[in-house]
KEKE-3310 file (N, C-alpha, C; in steps of 0.2 Angstrom, whole numbers, plus 5000, padded with zeros to 4 digits):
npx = (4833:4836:4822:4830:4840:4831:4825:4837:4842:4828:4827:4838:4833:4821:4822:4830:4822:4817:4829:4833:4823:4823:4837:4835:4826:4833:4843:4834:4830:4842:4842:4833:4819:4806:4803:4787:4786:4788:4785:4775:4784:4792:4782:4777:4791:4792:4781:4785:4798:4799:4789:4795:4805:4799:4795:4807:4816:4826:4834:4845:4838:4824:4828:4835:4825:4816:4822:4822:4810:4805:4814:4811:4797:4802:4808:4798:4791:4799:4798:4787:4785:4797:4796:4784:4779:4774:4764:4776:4772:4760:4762:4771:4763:4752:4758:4760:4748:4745:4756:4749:4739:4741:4750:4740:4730:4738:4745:4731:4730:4741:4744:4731:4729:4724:4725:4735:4749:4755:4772:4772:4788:4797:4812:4820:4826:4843:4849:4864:4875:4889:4904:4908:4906:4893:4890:4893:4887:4876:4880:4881:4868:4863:4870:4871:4865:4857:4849:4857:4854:4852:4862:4868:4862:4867:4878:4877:4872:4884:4893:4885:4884:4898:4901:4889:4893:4908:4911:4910:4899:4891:4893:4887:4873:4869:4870:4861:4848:4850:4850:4844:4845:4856:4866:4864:4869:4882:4887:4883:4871:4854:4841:4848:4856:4843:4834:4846:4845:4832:4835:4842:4834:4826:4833:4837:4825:4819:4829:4823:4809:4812:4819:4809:4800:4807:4814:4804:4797:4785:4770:4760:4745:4732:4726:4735:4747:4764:4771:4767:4765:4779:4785:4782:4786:4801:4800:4798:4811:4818:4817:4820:4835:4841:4846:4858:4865:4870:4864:4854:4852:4856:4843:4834:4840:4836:4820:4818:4823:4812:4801:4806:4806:4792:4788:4793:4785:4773:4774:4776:4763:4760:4755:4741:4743:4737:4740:4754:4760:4758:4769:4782:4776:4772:4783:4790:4782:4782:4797:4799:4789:4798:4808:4805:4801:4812:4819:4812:4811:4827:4827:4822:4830:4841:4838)
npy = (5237:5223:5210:5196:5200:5202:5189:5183:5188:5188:5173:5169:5175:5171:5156:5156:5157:5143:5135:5138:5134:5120:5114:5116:5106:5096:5093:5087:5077:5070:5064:5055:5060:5068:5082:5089:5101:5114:5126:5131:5134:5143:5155:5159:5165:5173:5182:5187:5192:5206:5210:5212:5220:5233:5238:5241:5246:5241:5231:5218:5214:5212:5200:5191:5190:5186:5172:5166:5163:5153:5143:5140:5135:5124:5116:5114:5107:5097:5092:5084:5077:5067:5066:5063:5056:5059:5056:5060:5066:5072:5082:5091:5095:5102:5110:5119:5123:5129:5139:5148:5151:5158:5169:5177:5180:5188:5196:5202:5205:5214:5226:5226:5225:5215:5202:5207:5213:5229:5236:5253:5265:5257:5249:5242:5226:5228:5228:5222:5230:5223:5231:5232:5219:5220:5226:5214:5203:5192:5185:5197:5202:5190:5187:5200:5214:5208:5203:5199:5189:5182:5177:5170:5160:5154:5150:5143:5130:5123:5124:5117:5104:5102:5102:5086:5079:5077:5077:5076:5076:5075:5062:5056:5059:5055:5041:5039:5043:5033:5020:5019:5012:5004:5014:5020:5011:5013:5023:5035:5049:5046:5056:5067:5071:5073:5084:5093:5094:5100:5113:5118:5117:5126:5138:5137:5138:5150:5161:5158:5163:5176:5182:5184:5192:5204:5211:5220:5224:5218:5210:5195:5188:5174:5160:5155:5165:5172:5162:5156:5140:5140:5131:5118:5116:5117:5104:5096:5097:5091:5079:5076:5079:5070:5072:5080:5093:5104:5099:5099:5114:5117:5110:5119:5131:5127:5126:5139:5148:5141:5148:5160:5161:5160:5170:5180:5174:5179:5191:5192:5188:5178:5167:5164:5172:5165:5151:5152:5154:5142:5132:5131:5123:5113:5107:5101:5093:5085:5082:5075:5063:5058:5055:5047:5038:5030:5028:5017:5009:5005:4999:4986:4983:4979:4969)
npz = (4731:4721:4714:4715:4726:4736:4737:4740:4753:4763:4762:4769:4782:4784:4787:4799:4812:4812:4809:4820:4830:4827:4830:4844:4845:4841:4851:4862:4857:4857:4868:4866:4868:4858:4855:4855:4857:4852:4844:4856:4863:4856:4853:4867:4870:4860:4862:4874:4874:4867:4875:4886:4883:4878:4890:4898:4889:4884:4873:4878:4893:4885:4877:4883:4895:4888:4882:4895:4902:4891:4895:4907:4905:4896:4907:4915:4904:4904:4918:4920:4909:4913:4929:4932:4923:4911:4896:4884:4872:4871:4882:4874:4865:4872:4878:4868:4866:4877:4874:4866:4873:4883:4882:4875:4884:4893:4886:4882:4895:4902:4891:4886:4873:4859:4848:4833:4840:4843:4848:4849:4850:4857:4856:4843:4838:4829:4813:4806:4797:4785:4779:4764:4762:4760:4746:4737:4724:4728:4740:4747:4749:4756:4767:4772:4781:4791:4806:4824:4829:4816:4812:4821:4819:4808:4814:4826:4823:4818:4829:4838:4833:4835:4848:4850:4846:4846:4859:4878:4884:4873:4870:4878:4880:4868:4871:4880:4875:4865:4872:4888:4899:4897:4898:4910:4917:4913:4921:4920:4919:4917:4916:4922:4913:4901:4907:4905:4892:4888:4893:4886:4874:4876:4876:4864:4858:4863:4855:4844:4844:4849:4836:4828:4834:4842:4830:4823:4835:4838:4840:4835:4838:4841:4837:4824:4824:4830:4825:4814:4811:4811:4822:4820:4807:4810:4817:4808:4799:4810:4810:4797:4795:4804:4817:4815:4816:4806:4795:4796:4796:4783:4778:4781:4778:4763:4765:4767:4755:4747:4752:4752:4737:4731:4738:4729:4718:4721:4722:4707:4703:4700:4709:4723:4737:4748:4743:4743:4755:4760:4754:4760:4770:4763:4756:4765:4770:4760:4760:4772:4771:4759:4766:4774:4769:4762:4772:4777:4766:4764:4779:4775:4768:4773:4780)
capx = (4835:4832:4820:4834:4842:4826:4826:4841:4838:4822:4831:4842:4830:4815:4825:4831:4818:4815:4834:4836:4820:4825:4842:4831:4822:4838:4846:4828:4828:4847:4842:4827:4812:4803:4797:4781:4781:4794:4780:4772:4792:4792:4777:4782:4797:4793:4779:4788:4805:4795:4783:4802:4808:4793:4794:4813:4819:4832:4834:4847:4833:4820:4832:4837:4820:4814:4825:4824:4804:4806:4818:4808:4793:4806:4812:4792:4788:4804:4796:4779:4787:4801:4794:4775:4777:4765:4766:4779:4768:4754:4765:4772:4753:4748:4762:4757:4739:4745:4759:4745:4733:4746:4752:4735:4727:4744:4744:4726:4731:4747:4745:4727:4729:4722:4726:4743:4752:4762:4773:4777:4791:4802:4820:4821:4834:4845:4850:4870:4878:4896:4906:4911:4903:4885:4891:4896:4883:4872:4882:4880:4860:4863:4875:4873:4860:4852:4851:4863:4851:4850:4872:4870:4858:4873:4885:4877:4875:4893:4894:4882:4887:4905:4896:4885:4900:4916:4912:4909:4893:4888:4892:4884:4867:4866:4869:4856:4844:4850:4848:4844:4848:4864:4869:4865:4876:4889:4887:4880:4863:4850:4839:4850:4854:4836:4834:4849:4843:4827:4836:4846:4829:4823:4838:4836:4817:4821:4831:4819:4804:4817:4821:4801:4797:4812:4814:4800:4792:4777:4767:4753:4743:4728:4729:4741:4751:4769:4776:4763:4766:4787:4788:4779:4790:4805:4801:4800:4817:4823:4816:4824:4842:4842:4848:4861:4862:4873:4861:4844:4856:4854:4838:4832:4839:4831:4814:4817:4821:4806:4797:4806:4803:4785:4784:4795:4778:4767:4775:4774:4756:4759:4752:4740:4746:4736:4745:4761:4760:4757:4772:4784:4772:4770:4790:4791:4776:4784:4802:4798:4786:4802:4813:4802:4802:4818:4823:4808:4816:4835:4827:4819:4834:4848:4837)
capy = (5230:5220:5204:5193:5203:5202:5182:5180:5191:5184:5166:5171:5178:5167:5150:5159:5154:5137:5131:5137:5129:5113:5113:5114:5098:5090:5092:5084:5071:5066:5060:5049:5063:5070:5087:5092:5109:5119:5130:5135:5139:5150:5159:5162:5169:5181:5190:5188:5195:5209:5215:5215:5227:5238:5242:5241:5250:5236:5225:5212:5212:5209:5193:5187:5187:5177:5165:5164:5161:5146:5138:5138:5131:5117:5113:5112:5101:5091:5088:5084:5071:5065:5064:5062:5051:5061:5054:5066:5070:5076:5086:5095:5097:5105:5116:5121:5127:5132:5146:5155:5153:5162:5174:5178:5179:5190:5202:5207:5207:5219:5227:5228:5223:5208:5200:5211:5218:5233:5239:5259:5267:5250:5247:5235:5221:5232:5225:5225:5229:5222:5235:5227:5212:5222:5227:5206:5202:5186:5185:5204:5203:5184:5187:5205:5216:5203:5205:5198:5183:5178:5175:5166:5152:5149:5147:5140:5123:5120:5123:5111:5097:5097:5098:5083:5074:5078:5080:5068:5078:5074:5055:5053:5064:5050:5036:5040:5042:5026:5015:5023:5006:5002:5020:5022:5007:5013:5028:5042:5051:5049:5060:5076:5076:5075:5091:5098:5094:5104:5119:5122:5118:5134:5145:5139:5143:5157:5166:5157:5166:5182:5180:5186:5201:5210:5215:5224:5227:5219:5202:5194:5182:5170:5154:5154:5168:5176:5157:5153:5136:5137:5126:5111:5116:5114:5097:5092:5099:5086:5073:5077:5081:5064:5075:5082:5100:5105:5095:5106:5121:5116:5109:5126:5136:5125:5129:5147:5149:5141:5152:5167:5159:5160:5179:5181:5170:5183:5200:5193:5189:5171:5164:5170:5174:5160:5147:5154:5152:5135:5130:5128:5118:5107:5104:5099:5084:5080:5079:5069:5058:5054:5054:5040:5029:5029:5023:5010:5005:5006:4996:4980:4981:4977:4964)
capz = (4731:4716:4714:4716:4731:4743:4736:4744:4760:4765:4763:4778:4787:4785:4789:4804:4817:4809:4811:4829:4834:4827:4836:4851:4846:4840:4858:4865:4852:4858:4874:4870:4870:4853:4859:4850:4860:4849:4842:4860:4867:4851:4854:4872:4868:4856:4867:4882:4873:4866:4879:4893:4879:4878:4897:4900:4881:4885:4871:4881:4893:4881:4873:4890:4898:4883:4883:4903:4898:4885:4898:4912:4902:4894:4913:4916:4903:4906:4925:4918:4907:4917:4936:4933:4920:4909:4887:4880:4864:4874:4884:4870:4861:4877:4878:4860:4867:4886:4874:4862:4877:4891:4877:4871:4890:4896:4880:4887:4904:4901:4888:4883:4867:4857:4840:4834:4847:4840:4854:4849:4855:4859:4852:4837:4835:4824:4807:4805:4790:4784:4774:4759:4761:4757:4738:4735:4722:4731:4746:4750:4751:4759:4774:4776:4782:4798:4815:4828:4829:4809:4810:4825:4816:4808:4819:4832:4819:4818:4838:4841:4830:4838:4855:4851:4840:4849:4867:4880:4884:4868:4868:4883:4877:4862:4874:4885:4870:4862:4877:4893:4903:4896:4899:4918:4920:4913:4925:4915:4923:4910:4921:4921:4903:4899:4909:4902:4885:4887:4897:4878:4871:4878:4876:4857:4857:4865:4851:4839:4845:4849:4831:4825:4836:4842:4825:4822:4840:4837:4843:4832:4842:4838:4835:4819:4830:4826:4822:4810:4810:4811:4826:4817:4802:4812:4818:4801:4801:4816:4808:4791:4798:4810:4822:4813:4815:4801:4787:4800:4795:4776:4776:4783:4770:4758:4765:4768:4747:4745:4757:4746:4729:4734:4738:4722:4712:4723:4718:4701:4702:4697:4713:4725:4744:4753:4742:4741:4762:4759:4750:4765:4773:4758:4753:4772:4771:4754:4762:4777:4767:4755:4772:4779:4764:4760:4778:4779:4760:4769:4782:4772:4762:4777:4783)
cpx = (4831:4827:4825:4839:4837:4826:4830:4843:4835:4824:4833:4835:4823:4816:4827:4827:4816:4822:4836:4829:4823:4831:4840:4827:4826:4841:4840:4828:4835:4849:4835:4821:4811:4801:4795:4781:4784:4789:4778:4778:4791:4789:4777:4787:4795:4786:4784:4794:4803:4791:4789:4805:4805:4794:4801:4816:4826:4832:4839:4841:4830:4823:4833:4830:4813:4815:4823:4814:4803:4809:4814:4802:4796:4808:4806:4790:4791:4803:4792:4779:4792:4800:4788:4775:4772:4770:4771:4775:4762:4757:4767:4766:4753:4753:4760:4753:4740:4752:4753:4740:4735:4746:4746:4731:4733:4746:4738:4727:4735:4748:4737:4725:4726:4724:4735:4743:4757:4764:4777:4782:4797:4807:4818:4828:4836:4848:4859:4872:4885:4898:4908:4906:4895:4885:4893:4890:4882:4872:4881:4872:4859:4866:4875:4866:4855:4856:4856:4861:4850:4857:4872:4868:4861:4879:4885:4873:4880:4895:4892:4884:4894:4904:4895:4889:4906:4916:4909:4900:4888:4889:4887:4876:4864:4866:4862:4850:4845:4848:4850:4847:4855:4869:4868:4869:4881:4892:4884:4872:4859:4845:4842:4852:4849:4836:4839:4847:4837:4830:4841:4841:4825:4826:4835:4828:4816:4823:4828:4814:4806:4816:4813:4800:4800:4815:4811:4797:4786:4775:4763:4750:4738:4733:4735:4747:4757:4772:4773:4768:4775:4789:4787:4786:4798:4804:4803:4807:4822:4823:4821:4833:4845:4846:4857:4862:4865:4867:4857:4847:4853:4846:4832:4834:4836:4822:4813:4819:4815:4801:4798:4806:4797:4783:4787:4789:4773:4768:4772:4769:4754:4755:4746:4744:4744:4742:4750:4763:4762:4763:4776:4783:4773:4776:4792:4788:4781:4791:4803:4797:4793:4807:4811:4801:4808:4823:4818:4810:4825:4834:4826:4826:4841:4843:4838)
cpy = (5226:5212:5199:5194:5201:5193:5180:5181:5188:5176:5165:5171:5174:5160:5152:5156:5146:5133:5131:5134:5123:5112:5112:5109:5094:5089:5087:5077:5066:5063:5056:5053:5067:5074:5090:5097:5116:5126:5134:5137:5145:5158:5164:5166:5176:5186:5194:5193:5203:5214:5221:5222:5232:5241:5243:5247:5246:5230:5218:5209:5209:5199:5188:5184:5184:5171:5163:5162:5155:5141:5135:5133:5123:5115:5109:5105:5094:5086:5081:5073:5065:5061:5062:5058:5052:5058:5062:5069:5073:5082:5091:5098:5100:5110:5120:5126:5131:5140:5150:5155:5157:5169:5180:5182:5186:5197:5207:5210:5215:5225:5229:5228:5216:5207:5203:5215:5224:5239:5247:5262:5261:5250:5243:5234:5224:5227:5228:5224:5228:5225:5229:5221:5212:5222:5219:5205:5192:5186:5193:5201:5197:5184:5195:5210:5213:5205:5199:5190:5178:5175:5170:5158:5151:5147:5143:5131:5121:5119:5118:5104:5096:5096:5091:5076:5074:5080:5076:5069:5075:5066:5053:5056:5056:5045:5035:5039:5035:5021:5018:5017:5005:5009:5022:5017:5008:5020:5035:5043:5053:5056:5070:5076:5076:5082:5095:5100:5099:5111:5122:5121:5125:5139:5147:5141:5148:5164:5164:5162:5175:5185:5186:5193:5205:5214:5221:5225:5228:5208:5198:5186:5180:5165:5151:5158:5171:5170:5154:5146:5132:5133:5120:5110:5113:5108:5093:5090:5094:5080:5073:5077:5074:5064:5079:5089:5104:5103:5098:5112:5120:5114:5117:5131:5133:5128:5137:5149:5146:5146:5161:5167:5161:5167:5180:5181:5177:5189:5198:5192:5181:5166:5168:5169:5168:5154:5146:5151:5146:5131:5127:5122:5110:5105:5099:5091:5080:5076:5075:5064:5053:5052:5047:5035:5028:5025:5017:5005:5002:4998:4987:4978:4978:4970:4956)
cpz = (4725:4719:4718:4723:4738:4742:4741:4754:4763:4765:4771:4783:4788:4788:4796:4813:4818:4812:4819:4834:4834:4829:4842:4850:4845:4846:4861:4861:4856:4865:4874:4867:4865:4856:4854:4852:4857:4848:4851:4863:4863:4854:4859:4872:4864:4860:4873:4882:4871:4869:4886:4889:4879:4886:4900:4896:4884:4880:4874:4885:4893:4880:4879:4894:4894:4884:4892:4902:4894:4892:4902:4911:4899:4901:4915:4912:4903:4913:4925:4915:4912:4925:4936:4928:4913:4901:4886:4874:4866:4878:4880:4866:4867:4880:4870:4864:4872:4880:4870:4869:4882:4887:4876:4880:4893:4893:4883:4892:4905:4897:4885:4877:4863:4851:4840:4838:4845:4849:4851:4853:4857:4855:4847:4838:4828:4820:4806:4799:4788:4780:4771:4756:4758:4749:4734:4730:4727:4739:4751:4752:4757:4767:4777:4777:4786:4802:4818:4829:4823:4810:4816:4822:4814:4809:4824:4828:4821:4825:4841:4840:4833:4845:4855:4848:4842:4857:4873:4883:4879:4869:4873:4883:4872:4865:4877:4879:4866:4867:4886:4899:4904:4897:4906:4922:4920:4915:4923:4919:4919:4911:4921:4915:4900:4901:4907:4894:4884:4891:4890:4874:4871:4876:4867:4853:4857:4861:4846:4839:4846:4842:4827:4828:4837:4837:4822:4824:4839:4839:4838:4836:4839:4836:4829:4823:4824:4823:4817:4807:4808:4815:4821:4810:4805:4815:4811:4800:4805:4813:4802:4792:4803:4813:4822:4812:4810:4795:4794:4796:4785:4773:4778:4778:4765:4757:4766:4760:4746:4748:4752:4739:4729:4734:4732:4718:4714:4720:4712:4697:4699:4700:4720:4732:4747:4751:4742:4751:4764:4758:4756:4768:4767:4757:4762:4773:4766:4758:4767:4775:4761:4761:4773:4775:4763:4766:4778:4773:4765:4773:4780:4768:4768:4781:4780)
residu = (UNK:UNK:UNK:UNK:UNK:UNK:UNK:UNK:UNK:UNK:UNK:UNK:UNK:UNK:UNK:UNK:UNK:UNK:UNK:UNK:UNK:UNK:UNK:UNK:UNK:UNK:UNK:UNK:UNK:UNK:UNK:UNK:UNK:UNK:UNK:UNK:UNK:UNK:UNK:UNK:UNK:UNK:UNK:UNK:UNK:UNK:UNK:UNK:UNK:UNK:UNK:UNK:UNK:UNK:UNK:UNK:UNK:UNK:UNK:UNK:UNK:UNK:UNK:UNK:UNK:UNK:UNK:UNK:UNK:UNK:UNK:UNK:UNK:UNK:UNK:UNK:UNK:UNK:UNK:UNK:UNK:UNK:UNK:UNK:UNK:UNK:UNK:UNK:UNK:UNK:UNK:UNK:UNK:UNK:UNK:UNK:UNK:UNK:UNK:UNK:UNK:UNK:UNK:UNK:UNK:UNK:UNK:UNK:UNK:UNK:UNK:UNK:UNK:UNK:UNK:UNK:UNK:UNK:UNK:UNK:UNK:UNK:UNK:UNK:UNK:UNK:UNK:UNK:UNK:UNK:UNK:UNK:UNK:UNK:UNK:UNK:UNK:UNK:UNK:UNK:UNK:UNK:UNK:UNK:UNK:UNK:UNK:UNK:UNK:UNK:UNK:UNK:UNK:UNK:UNK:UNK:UNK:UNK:UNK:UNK:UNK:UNK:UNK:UNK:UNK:UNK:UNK:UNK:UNK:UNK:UNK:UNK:UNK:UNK:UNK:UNK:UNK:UNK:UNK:UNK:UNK:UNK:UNK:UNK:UNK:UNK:UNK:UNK:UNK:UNK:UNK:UNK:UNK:UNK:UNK:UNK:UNK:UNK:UNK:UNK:UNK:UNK:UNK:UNK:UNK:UNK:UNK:UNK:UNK:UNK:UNK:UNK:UNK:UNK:UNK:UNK:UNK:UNK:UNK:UNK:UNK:UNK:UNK:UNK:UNK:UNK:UNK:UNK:UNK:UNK:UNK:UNK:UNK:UNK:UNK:UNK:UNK:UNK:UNK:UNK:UNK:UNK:UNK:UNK:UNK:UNK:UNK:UNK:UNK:UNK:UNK:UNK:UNK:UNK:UNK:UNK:UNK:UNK:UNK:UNK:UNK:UNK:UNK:UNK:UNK:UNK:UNK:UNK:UNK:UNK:UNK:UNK:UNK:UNK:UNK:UNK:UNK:UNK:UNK:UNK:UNK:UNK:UNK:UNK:UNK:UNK:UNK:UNK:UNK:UNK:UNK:UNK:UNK:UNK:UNK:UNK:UNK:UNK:UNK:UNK:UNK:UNK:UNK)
# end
């Protein structure tokens, strides 16, 4: 695989986790409620998907009792906020700390293991290859040779957006979020589409954190973990997309080329490896930062 070939590869495959988080914060954001906890769903997920396939040799298992893991946690933190009143933002930060601390605590317990977790002997999410479509120069390296999880991140964009834009589910998701008042008048239960909203926040956590381990049958925990910093990156992503999952889908391939320009600079000895790591993070600050001026300009200028 030439330079250019693993560039576009790695694209796919790096933005993968990132875009199907941020779907799962974009559902949360469209009724009202910013979840900070994308990252600790993640986390979850992918020991949890991981460890069920380790002792099953069932990768649906694995994938299912991931996602059924994320959801449970999104239903929890949906309580927490929802009936007990507790701040959403704290809620999400302490779901952050309570998944590396479950995970990390749960790996020992089960497993015996600390730090990376390699599960020997466990099925891998197989990588499928499209005849024809492999030999395509760009598009072969780009669309072909990911797992059954990399095709869905983008598919399940386009799903969601006519969901959230064409469905009365959806108008009533955005209503609730726009004005939770004026939408329980007009008989809508802001209430259960909050709770729905976080029970496809999980699903999509779910295949996010999926997404990392079942690949390669392995865990990395400690406080950076296996999503090193891709939840946070996908909020950025929510905010960027203003809740648009199609332009999340794009804004995700954007930062996953930079994420494989970067290994590109590293092979070729251009940059080292800490800052190469960096870069994502840093196009992300920049693009919110230009995101948020340009609405607070927008904003001064309509008034």
């Amino acid at each position: 695989m030439s330079i250019w070939d693993n560039f576009f590869y790695t694209m796919l495959s790096t933005s993968t986790p990132i875009i199907l988080a941020a779907l799962g914060g974009i559902m949360t954001r469209q009724v009202g409620m910013f979840n900070l906890g994308l990252e600790g769903m993640m986390t979850v997920a992918a020991f949890v998907s991981v460890y069920l396939t380790s002792i099953t040799g069932n990768l649906a298992a694995g994938l299912f009792g991931g996602i059924a893991a994320t959801v449970l946690l999104g239903l929890f933190m949906a309580f927490i906020s929802i009936r007990l009143k507790a701040d959403i933002f704290v809620v999400g930060i302490a779901a952050n700390a309570l998944g590396t601390g479950l995970t990390t605590f749960l790996g020992l317990l089960l497993t015996g293991m600390q730090g990376t977790m390699v599960f020997k002997k466990t099925p891998v999410l197989p990588a499928v290859v499209i005849p024809y479509l492999k030999s395509i120069p760009v598009l072969g390296p780009f669309l072909s040779g990911h797992t059954v999880i990399d095709y869905l991140s983008i598919i399940l964009p386009v799903v969601l957006s006519f969901v959230i834009f064409r469905t009365a589910f959806g108008y009533h998701a955005r209503a609730a979020g726009l004005n939770a008042r004026v939408a329980e008048n007009c008989g809508i239960s802001v209430v259960r589409h909050q709770y729905i909203a976080y029970v496809w926040c999980g699903i999509f956590c779910g295949l996010a954190g999926a997404s990392m381990s079942m690949p390669i049958a392995m865990y990395a925990g400690g406080l950076i973990g296996m999503t090193n910093g891709r939840g946070w990156t996908a909020m950025a992503v929510v905010i960027l997309s203003a809740g648009n999952p199609v332009v999340a889908l794009l804004a995700s391939w954007v930062l996953g080329a930079i994420s494989a320009l970067g290994n590109v600079l590293q092979t070729n000895g251009v940059f080292s490896s800490r800052l190469v790591m960096a870069f994502p993070f840093l196009a992300a600050l920049i693009g919110t930062a230009v995101y948020s001026c340009l609405q607070k300009r927008k904003g001064s200028l309509n008034i």
